[in-house]
VEXDO-37704 format. One record per atom (N, C-alpha, C): residue in one letter; x, z, y; atom name; residue number from 1. Coordinates in pm, 1 decimal, always signed. Atoms other than C-alpha are relative to their C-alpha. Layout:
residues N
a  X  Z  Y  CA  NUM
...
***
This chain:
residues 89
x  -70.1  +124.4  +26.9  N  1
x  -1775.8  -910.8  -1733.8  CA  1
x  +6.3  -87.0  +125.0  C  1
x  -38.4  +106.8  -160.8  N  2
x  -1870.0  -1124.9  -1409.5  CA  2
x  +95.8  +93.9  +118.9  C  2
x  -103.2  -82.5  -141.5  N  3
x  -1704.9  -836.9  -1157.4  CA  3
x  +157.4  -28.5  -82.0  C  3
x  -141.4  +19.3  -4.4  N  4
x  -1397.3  -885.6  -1367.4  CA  4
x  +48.2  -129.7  +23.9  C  4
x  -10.7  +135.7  -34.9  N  5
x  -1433.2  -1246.1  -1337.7  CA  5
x  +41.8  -23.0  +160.2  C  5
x  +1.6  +8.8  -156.2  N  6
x  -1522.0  -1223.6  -965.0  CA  6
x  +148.5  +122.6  +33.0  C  6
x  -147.3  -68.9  -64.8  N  7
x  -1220.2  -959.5  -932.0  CA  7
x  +132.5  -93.0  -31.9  C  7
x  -91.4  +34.0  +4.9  N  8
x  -983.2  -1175.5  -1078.5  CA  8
x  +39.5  -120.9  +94.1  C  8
x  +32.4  +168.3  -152.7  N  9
x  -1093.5  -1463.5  -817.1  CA  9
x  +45.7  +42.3  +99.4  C  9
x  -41.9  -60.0  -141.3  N  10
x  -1043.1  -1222.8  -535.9  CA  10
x  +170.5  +35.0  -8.9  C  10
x  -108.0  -52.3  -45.8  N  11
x  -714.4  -1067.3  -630.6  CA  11
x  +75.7  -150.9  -42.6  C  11
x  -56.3  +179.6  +32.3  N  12
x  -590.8  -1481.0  -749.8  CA  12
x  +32.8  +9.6  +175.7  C  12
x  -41.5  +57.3  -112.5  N  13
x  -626.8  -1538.9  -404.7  CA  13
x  +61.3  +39.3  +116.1  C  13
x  -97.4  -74.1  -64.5  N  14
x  -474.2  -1255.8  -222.0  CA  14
x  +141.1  -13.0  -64.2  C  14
x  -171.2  -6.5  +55.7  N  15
x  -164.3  -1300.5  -442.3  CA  15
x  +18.2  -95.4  +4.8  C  15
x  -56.5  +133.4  -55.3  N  16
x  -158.0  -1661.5  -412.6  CA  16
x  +39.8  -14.4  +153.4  C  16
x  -59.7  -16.9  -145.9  N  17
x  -178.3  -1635.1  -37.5  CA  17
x  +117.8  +74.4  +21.9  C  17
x  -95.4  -51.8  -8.7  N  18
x  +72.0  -1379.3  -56.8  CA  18
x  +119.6  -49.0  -4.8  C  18
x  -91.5  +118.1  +36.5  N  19
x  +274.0  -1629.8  -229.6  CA  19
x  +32.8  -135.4  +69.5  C  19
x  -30.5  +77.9  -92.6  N  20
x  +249.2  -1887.6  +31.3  CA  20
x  +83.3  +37.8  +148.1  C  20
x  -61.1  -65.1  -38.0  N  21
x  +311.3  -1660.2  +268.0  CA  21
x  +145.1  +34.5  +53.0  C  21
x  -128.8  -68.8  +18.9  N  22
x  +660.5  -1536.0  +164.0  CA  22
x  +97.2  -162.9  +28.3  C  22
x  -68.0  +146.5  -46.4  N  23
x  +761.9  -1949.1  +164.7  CA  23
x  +6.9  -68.4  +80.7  C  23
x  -4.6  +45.6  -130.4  N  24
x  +849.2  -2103.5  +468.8  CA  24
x  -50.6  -126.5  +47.0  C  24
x  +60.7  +125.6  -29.5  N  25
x  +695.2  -2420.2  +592.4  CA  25
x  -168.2  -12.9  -75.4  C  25
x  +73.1  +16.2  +100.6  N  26
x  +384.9  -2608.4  +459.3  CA  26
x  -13.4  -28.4  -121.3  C  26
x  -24.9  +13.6  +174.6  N  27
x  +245.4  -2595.5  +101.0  CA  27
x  -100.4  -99.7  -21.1  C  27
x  +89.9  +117.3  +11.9  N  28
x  +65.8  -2918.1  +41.0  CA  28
x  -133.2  -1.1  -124.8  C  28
x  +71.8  -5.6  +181.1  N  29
x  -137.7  -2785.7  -265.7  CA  29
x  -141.9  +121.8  +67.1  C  29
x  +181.5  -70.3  -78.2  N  30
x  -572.9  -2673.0  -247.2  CA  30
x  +21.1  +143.8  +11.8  C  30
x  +39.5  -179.8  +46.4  N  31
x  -690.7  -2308.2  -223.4  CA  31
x  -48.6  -25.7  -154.5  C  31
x  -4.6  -66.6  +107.0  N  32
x  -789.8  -2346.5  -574.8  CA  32
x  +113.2  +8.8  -88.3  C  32
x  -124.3  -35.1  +71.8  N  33
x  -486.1  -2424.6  -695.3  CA  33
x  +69.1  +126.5  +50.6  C  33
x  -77.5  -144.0  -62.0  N  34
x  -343.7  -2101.3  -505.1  CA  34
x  -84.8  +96.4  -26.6  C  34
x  +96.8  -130.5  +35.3  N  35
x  -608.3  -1882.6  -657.0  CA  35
x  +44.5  -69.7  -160.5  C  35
x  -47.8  +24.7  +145.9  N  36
x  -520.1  -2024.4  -1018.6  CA  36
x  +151.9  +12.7  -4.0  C  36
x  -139.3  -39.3  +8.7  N  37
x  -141.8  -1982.3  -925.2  CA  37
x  -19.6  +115.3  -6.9  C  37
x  -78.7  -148.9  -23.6  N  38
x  -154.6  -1615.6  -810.0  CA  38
x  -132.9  +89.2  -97.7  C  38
x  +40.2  -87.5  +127.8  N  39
x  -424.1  -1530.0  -1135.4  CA  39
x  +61.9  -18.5  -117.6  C  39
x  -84.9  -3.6  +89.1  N  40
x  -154.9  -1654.6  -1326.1  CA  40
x  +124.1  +93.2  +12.8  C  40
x  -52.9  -98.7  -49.9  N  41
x  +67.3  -1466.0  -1149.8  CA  41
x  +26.0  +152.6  -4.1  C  41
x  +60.6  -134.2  -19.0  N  42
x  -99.4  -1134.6  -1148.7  CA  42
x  -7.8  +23.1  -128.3  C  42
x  -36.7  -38.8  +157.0  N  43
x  -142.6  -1154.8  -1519.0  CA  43
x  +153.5  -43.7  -83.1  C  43
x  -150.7  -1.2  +73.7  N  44
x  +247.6  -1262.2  -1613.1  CA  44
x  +49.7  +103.7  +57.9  C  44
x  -35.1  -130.1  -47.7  N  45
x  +327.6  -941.5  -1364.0  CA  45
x  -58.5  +103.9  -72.6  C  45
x  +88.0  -139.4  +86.2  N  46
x  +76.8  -708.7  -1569.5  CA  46
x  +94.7  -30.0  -125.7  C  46
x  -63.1  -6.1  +144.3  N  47
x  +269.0  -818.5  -1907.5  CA  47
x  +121.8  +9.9  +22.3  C  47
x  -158.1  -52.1  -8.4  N  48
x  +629.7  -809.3  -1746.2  CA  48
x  -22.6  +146.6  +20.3  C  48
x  +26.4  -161.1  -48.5  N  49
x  +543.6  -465.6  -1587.2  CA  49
x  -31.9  +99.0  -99.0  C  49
x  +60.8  -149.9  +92.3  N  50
x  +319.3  -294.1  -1828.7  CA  50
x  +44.3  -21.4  -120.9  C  50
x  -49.4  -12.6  +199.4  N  51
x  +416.9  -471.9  -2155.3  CA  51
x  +133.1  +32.7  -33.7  C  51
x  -143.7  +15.8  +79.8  N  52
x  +776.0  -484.8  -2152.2  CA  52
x  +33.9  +110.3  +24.7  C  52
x  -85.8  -101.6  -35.9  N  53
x  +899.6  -230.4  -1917.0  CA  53
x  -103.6  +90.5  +19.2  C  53
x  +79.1  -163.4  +48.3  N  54
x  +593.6  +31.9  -2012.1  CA  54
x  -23.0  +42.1  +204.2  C  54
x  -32.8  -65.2  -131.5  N  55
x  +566.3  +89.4  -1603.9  CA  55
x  -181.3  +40.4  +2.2  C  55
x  +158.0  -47.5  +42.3  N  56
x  +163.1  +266.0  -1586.3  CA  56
x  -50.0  +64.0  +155.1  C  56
x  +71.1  -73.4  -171.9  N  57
x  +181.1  +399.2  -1195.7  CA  57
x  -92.5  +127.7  -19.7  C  57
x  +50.9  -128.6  +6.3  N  58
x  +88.8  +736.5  -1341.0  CA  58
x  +6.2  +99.9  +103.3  C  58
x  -10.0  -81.2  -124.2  N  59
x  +123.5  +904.8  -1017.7  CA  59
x  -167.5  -36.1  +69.4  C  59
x  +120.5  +33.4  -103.6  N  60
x  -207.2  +725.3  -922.6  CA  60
x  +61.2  -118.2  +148.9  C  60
x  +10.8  +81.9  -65.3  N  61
x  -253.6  +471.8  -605.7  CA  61
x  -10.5  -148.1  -1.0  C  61
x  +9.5  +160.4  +61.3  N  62
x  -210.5  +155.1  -545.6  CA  62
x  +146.8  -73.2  -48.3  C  62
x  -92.1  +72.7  +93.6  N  63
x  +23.5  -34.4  -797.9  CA  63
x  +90.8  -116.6  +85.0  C  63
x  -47.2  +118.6  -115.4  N  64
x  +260.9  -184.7  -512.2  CA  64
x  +116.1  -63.6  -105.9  C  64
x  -102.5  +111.9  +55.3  N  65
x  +498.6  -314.3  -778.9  CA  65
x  -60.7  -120.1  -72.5  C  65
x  +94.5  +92.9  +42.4  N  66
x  +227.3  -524.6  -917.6  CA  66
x  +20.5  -105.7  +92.0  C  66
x  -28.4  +112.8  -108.9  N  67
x  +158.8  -678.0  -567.6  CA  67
x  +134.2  -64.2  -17.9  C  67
x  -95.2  +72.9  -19.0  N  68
x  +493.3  -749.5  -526.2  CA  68
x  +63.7  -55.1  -38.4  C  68
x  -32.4  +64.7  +78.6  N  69
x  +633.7  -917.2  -821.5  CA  69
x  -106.9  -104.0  -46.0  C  69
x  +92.7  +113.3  +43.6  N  70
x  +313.4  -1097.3  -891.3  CA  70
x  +15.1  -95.8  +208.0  C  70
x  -4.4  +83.8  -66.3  N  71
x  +364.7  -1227.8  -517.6  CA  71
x  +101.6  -140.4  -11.8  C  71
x  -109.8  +73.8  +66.5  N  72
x  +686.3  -1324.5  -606.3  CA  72
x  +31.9  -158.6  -83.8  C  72
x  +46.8  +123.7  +147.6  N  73
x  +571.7  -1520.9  -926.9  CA  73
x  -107.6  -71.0  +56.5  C  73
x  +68.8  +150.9  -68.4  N  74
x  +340.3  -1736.8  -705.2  CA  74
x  +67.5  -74.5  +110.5  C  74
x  -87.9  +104.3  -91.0  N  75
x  +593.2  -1810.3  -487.4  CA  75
x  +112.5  -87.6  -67.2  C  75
x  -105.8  +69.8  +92.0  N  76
x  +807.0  -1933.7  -761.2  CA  76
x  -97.1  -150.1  -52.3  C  76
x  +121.1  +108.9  +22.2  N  77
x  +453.6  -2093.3  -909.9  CA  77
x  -36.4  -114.5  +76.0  C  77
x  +48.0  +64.2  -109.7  N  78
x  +348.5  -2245.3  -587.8  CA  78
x  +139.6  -111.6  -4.2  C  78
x  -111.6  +56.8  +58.4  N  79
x  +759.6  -2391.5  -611.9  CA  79
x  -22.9  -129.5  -72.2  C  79
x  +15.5  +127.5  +162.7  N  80
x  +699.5  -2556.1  -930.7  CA  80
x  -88.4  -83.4  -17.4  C  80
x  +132.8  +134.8  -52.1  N  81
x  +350.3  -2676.2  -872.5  CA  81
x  +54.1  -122.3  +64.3  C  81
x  +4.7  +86.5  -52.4  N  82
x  +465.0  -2864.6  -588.9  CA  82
x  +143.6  -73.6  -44.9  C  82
x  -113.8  +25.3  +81.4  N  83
x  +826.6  -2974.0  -797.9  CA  83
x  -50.0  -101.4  -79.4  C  83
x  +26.8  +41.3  +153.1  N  84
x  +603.2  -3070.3  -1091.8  CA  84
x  -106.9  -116.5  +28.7  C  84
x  +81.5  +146.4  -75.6  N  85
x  +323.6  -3294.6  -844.6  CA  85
x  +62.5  -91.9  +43.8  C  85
x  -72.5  +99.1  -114.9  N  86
x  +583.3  -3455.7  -616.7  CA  86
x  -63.2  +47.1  +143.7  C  86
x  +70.3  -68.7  -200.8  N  87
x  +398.6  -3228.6  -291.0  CA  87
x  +145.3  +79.6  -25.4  C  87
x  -65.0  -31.8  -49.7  N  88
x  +633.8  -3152.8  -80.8  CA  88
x  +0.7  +174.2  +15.2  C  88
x  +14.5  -104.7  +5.7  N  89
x  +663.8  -2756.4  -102.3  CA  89
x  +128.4  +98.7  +85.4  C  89
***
């Protein structure tokens, strides 16, 4: 239970960063908010991916359509955050 905790902290914040990343300029918003964006992120990509469109990466590796749609969805997140504060984004 805590490693999934502590995993979901780690990959939050690689996909939030990811998500800053991909957007150009500065993002006026904390690291925790960018680790609570991109574990929201990472889990609305697991339910578009695996729930709707059944996708399972049965070949094995690493699940690069994950990364990259959950980056996506924190760069949209990160967006709206700063839309929905008044920070400049």
């Amino acid at each position: 239970m805590i490693g999934t905790i502590i995993g979901a902290i780690v990959a939050g914040l690689i996909i939030g960063a990811l998500g800053r990343l991909i957007l150009p300029g500065k993002q006026n918003i904390s690291i925790v908010m960018t680790i609570v964006i991109g574990i929201i992120a990472s889990l609305v990509a697991t339910l578009i991916l695996g729930g709707i469109f059944g996708y399972g990466n049965d070949n094995g590796g690493v699940r690069w359509w994950y990364w990259i749609v959950s980056a996506i969805l924190a760069a949209v997140g990160i967006v709206g955050y700063g839309r929905i504060s008044k920070k400049s984004v």
